[in-house]
C-alpha positions as CSV (number, residue, x, y, z in Angstrom):
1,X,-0.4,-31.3,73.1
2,X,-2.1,-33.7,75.4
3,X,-2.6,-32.0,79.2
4,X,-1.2,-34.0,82.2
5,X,-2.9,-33.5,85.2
6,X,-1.9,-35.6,88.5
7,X,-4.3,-37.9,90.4
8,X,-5.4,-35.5,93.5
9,X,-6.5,-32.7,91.2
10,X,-9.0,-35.1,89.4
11,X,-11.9,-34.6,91.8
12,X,-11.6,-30.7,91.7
13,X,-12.7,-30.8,87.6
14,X,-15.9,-32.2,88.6
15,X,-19.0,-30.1,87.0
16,X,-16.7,-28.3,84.5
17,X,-16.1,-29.3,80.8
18,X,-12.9,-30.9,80.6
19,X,-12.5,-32.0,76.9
20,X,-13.5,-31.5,73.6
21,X,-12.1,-33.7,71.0
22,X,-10.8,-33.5,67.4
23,X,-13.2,-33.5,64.7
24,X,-13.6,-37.4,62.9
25,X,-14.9,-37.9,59.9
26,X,-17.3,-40.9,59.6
27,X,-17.3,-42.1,55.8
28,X,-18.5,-44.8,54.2
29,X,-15.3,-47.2,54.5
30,X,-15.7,-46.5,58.4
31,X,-19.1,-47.5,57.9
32,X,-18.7,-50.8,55.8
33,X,-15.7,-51.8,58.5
34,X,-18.1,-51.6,61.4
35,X,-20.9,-53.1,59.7
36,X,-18.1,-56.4,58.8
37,X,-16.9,-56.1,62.5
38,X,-20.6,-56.3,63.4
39,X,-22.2,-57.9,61.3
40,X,-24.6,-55.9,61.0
41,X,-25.1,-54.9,57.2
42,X,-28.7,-53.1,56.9
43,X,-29.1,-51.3,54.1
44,X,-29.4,-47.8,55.5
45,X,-25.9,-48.4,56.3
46,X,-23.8,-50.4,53.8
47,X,-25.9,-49.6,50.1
48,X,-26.0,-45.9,49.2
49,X,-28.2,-46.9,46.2
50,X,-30.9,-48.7,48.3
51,X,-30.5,-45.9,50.9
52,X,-30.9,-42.9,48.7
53,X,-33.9,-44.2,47.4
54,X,-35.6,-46.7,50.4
55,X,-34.6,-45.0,53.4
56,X,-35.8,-41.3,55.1
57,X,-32.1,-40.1,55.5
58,X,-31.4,-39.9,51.5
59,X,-28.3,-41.3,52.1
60,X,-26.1,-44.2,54.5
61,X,-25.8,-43.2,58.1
62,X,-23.6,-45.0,60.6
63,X,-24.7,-47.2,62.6
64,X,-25.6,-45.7,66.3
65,X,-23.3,-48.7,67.9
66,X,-20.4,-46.8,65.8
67,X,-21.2,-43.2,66.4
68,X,-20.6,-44.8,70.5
69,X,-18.1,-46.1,69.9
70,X,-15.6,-43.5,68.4
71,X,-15.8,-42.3,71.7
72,X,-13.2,-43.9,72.9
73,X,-10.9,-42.5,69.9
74,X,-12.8,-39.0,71.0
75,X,-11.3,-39.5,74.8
76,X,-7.9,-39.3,73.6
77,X,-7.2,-36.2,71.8
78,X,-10.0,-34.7,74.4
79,X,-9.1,-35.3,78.0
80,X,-5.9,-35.0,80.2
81,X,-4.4,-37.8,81.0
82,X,-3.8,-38.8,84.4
83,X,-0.1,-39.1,85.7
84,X,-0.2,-41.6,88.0
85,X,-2.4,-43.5,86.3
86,X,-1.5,-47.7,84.6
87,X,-4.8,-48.7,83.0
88,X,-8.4,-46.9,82.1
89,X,-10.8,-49.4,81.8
90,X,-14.5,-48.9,80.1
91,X,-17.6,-49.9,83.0
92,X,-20.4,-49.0,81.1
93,X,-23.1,-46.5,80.2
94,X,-26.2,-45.0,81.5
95,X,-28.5,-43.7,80.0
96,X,-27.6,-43.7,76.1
97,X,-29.4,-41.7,73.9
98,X,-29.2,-41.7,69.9
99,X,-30.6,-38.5,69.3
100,X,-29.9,-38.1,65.5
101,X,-28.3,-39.9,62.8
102,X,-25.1,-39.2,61.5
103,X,-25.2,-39.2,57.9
104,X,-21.9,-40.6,55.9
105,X,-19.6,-38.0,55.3
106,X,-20.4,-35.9,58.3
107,X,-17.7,-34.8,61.0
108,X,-18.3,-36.0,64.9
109,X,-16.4,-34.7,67.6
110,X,-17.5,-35.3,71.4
111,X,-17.8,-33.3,74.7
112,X,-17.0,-34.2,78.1
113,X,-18.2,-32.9,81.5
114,X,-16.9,-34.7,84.9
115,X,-19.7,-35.3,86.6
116,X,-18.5,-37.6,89.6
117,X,-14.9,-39.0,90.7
118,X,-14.7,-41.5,93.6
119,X,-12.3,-43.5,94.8
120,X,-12.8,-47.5,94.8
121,X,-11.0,-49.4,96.7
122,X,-6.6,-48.9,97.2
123,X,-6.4,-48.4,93.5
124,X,-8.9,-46.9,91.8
125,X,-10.9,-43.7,90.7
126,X,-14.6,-44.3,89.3
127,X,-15.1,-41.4,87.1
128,X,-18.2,-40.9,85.0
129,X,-18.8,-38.3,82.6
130,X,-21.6,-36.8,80.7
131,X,-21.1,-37.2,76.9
132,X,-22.4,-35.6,73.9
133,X,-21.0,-36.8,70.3
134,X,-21.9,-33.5,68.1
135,X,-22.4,-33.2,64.5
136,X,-20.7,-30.4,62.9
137,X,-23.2,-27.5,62.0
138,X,-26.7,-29.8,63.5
139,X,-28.2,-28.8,66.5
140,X,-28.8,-32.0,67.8
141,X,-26.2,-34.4,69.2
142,X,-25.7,-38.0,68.0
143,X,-25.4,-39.5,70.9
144,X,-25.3,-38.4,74.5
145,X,-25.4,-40.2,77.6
146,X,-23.7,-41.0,80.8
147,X,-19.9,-42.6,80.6
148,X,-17.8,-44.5,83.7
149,X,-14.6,-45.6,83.3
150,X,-12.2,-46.8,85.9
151,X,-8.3,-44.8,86.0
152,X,-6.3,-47.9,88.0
153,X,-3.3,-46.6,89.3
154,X,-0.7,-48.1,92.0
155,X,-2.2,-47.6,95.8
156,X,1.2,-45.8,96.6
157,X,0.1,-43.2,94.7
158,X,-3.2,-42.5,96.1
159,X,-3.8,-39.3,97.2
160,X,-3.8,-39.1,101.4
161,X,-6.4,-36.7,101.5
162,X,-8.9,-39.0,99.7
């Protein structure tokens, strides 16, 4: 069951791990889909043949943009959502890493710490959050990096405090 948790108690999460998601499976059809959506079919990707026998991994791994982007899917069944909030919006990244391949087949599930909520403006909350996409049983994360997002709410509903 997904956690509600109301605007003002937001900023008191900050340096604690707030979410860990479900485990996804990445598989090939996943694969092939982003590589169409892309356009981007390498080999190490979309031909199991070539890449058991060309490529280092022994086997397709998803592409990197992918392994990002499922954290979007990862942020729902990972952090409590916000009661007051209307919209999230996505305002980029810092400092992405790709720190190990995920191999086709392999489960991913990411981690999320608050690192810094602010308020913008009437209506909004700048959150960013350091993120780690993990590969079950590897030490080594996929990805990790720096996530901000915006939580756009109505100004009525801003905290007076803030």
């Amino acid at each position: 069951m997904t956690k509600i948790i109301s605007l003002k108690d937001v900023s008191a999460l900050t340096g604690q791990e707030i979410g860990v998601s479900d485990w996804i499976t990445v598989d090939q059809t996943m694969i092939n889909q982003f590589a169409d959506a892309t356009l981007d079919q390498q080999f190490i990707h979309t031909d199991p043949e070539r890449a058991a026998k060309e490529s280092p991994f022994g086997e397709t791994i998803a592409h990197g943009f992918l392994t990002l982007s499922l954290l979007s899917a990862m942020n729902y069944s990972a952090l409590p959502k916000i009661r007051e909030q209307t919209m999230g919006l996505n305002y980029g990244f810092d400092k992405i890493r790709f720190g190990s391949p995920v191999r086709v087949g392999r489960r991913v599930r990411g981690k999320f710490v608050l690192k810094e909520a602010r308020y913008r403006g009437a209506n909004m909350l700048m959150t960013s959050y350091d993120v780690k996409v993990e590969i079950e049983n590897e030490r080594k994360p996929a990805v990790s990096g720096i996530w901000l997002t915006i939580v756009q709410f109505d100004p009525k509903d801003r905290p007076q405090d803030e």
